[in-house]
C-alpha positions in Angstrom: -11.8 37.2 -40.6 -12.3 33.6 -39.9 -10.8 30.7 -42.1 -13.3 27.8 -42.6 -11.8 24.7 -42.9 -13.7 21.4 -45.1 -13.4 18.5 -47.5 -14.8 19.1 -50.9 -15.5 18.1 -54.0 -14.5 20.8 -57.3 -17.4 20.8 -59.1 -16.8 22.8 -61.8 -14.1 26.0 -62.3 -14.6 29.6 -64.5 -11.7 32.0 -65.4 -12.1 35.0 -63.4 -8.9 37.1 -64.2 -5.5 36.5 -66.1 -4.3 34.7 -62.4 -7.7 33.8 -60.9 -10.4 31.5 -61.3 -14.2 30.9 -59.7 -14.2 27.2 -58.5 -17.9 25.6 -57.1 -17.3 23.3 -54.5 -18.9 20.7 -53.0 -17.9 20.4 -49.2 -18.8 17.7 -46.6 -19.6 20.5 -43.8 -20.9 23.8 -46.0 -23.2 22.3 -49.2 -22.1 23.9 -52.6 -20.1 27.0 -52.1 -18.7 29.2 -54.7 -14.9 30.9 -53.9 -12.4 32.8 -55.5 -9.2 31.3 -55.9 -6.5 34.3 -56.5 -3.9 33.5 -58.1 -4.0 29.8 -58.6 -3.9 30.1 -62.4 -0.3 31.2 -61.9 2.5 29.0 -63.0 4.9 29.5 -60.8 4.8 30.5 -57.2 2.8 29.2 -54.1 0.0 27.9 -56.4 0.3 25.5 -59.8 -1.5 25.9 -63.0 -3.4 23.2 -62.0 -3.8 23.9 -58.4 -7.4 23.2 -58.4 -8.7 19.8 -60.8 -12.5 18.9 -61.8 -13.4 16.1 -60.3 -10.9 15.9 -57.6 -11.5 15.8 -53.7 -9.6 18.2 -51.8 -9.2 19.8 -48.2 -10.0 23.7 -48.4 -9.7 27.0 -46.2 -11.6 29.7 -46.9 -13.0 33.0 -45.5 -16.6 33.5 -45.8 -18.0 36.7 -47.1 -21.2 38.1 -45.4 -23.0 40.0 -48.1 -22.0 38.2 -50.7 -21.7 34.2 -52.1 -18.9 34.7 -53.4 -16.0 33.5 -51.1 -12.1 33.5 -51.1 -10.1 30.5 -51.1 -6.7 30.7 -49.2 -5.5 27.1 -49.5 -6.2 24.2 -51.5 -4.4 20.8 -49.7 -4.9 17.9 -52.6 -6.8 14.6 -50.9 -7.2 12.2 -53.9 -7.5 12.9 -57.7 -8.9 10.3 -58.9 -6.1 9.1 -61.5 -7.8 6.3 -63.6 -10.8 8.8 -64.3 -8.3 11.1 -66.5 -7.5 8.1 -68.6 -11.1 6.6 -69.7 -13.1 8.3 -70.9 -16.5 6.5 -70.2 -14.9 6.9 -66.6 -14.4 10.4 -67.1 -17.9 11.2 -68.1 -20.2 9.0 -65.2 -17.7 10.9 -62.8 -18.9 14.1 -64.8 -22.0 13.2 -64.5 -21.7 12.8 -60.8 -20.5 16.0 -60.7 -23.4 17.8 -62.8 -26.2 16.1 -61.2 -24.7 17.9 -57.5 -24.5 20.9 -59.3 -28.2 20.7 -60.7 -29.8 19.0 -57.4 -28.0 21.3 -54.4 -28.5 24.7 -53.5 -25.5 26.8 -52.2 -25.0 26.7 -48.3 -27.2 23.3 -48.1 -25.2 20.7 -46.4 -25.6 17.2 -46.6 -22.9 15.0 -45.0 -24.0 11.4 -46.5 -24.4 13.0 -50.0 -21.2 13.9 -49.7 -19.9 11.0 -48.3 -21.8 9.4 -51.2 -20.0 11.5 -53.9 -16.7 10.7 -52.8 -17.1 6.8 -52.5 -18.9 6.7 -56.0 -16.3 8.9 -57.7 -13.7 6.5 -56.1 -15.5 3.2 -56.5 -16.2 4.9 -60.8 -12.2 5.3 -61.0 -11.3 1.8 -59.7 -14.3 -0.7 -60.9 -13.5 -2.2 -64.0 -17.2 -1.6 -64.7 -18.4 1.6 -63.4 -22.3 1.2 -64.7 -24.1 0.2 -61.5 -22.0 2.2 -59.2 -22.7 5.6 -61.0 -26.5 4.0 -61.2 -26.8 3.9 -57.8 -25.3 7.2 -56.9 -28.5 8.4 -59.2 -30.7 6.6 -57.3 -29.4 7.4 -53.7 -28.9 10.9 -54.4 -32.3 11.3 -55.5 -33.5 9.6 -51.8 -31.0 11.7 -50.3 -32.6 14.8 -51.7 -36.5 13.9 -50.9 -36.9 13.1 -55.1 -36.8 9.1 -54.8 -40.1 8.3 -57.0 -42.2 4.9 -55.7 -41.2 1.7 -57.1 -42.2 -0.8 -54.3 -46.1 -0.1 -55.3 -48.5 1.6 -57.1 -48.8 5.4 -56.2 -52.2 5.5 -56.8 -53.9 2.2 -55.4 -50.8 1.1 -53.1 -50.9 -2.5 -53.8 -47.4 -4.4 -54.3 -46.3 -4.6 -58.0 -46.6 -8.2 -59.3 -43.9 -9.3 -61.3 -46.6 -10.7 -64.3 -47.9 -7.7 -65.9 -46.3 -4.7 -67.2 -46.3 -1.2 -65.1 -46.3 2.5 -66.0 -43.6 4.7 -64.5 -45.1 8.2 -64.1 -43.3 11.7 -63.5 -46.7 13.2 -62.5 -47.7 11.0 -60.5 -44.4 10.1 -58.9 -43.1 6.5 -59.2 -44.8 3.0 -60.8 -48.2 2.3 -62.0 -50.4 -1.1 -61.7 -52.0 -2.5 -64.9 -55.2 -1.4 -63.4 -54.5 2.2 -62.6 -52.8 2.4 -66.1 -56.1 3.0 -67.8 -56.8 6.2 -65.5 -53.6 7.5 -65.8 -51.8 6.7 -69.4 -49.3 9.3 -68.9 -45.4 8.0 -68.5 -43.1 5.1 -70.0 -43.8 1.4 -70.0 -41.3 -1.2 -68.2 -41.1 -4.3 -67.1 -42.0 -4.9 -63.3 -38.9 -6.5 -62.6 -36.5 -3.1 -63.5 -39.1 -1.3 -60.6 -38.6 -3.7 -58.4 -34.8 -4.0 -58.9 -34.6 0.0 -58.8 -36.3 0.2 -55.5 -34.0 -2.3 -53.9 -30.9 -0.8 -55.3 -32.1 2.2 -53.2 -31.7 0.5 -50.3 -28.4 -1.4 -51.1 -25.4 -0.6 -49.1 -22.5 0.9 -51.1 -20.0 -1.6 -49.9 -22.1 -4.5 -51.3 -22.0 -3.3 -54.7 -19.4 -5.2 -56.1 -21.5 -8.4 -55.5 -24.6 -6.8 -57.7 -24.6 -8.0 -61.3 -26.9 -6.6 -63.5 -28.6 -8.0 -66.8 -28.3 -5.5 -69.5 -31.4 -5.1 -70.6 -32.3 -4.7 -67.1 -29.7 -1.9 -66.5 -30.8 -0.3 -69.5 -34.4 -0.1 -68.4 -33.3 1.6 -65.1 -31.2 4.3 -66.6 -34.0 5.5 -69.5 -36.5 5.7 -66.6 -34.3 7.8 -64.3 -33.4 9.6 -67.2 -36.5 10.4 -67.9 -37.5 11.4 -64.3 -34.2 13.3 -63.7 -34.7 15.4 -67.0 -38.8 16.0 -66.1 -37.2 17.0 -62.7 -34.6 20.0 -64.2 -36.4 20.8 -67.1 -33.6 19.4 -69.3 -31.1 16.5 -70.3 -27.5 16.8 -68.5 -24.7 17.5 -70.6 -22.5 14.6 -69.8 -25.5 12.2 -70.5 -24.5 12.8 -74.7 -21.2 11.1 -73.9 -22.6 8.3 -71.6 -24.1 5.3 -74.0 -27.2 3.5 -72.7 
C-alpha cells in the first residue's frame, strides 16, 4: 500500500487501545483525516507517550484505507509545538479554539491549502504575540471567507447601499450580514451594533496576515466584533464552542 506523506495540524486525539490512539488531523494536502496511530501511547520504544500533541503542527505518513475513514499512521516527524501556548492559558484556549472551529467547519477529505496555511500562521502568530486577541479574531473572520460563510458587512443585504457610519445597523443571521436603519423596520430579527465594528470587521477580512501587528483595536470595538461572530458562528453549528467558556470577551 501506498504511504501518503503531508503537513498537519492534530486536532484532537481519543484512546483507542491500551497502546493506541485515534488522532484527527488537519493536513495542508488531504483536509481533516482521521488515523490510527498504533502504538504511540507506548512509553518506551519507537514512539513516546507523547508522540502525537494537540495543537501541534507535524509532518505525517500514512496509508490510506479504501472502504473505510479510518486510516493508519506510520510516522509522526514533529515540525513546531508551539511552546508558549502550553504555558498561558488564555493562549492555550484561542489556539483551542482554532482548533475546534476546523473541527466544526471542515468535512473529512476536503482540502483547503490557505486554510491551512492560515491555521498554522495564527497558531504561531497566538503563541508569540503578547496579545493574541485580534490575531485569533481574524482567523475567525478569514476562515469563515475561506469556507463561503463570510456574512455582508460592506452594505446592507437587503437594499445594498453602503453603511453610513451615523446611525446604528442590525446584524442578521437570516438574512446574512448588516442591516440599514431603514431595512431594520422590515426585518427586526438580529443584534444591534454600531456601524463602525461592521465596517471594521469587513476590512479585517481583507487584511493581510503579515500586517496584523500594526492593527490596534479599541476594546469596546473588539468586543463588538467577537459577540457578533459569536453569535453568527453559534447560529451557524447549532451551538456555542467549548473553548469559548474559557475565552473572556
Amino acid at each position: 500500500m501506498p504511504v501518503f506523506k503531508t503537513a498537519a495540524i492534530a486536532l484532537g486525539r481519543t484512546d483507542y487501545s491500551d497502546s493506541s490512539q485515534i488522532i484527527t488531523f488537519y493536513t495542508r494536502d488531504y483536509g481533516k483525516v482521521r488515523v490510527l496511530a498504533k502504538g504511540f501511547k507506548r512509553s518506551s520504544g519507537r514512539h513516546s507517550s507523547k508522540a502525537i500533541d494537540f495543537l501541534s503542527h507535524y509532518q505525517i505518513f500514512f496509508i490510506k484505507k479504501e472502504h473505510t475513514s479510518l486510516h493508519t499512521l506510520t510516522e509522526a516527524v514533529l515540525q513546531n509545538h508551539y511552546p508558549p501556548l502550553r504555558n498561558d492559558l488564555d493562549k492555550y484556549y484561542r489556539a483551542s479554539c482554532v482548533a475546534e472551529l476546523i473541527n466544526e467547519f471542515t468535512m473529512e477529505n476536503d482540502p483547503s491549502e490557505e486554510l491551512f496555511d492560515i491555521t498554522t500562521e495564527t497558531l504561531f502568530g497566538i503563541s508569540m504575540d503578547q496579545d493574541a486577541t485580534v490575531r485569533s479574531l481574524v482567523f475567525e473572520i478569514k476562515l469563515l471567507k475561506i469556507l463561503g460563510y463570510l456574512p455582508e458587512w460592506k452594505c446592507c443585504v437587503q437594499c445594498k447601499n453602503r453603511i453610513r457610519q451615523t446611525t446604528m445597523v442590525r446584524f442578521s443571521v437570516k438574512e446574512g450580514g448588516a442591516l440599514c436603519k431603514e431595512c431594520q423596520m422590515k426585518f427586526p430579527h438580529g443584534m444591534l451594533v454600531t456601524p463602525g465594528a461592521v465596517l471594521i470587521a469587513g476590512k479585517l477580512a481583507e487584511n493581510n496576515f503579515q500586517r496584523l501587528d500594526r492593527i490596534r483595536l479599541h476594546l469596546s470595538i473588539y468586543v463588538e466584533i467577537e459577540k457578533m461572530l459569536r453569535y453568527y458562528i453559534a447560529s451557524l453549528l447549532n451551538k456555542e464552542l467549548n473553548s469559548w467558556k474559557y475565552i473572556k470577551v
